[in-house]
N, C-alpha and C positions, 0 to 999 in steps of 0.2 A: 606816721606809721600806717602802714596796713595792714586788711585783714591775714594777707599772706604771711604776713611776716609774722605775727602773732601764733599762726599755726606752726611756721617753719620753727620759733620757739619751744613751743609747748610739744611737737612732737621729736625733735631733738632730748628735751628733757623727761618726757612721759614716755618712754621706752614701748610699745606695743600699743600706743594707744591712738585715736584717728580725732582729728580734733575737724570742728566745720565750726567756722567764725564766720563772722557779720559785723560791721562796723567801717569805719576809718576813721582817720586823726587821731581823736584819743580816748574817745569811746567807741566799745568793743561788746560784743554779743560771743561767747564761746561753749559752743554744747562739746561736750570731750568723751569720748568713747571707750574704753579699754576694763579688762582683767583686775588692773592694778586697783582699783574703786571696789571690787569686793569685800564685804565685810569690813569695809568703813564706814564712821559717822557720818552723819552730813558735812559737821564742822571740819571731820580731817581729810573730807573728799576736797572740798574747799580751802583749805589749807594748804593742799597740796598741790592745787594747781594757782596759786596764789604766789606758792612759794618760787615757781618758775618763774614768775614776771614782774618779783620785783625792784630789781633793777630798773624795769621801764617804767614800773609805777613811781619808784623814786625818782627816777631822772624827769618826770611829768609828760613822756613820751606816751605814756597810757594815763586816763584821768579815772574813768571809771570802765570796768568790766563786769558784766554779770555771767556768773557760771552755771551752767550747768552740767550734771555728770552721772551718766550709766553704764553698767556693766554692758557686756555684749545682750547678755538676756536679754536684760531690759532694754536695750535697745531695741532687739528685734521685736520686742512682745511691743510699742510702741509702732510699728509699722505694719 
């Protein structure tokens, strides 16, 4: 797997949101971007982009990923 494909996942399933991955094979780096992460916990920001991928976590296509995820704000306020 790669990192494209990881995005092509997560933003198919994350409706408005911009995902920028790092990785390949089956460890993955994913910072994710969007709207939807307002006024969520840390754990259901995580959750949620968890919930996209796994299928490939199951199928051992992905081994580990580390997330990260902010609103557009924070985003910007980050740059």
């Amino acid at each position: 797997m790669q990192a494209e494909d990881v995005k092509q996942i997560l933003e198919q399933q994350l409706e408005g949101c911009t995902v920028y991955p790092e990785g390949e094979g089956c460890d993955f780096k994913v910072t994710v971007v969007g709207e939807v992460f307002a006024g969520l916990t840390p754990v259901k920001k995580q959750q949620l982009v968890y919930g996209c991928l796994n299928d490939q976590i199951a199928s051992g296509a992905i081994h580990a990923v580390t997330i990260k995820t902010y609103t557009p704000e924070q985003w910007a306020a980050l740059s």
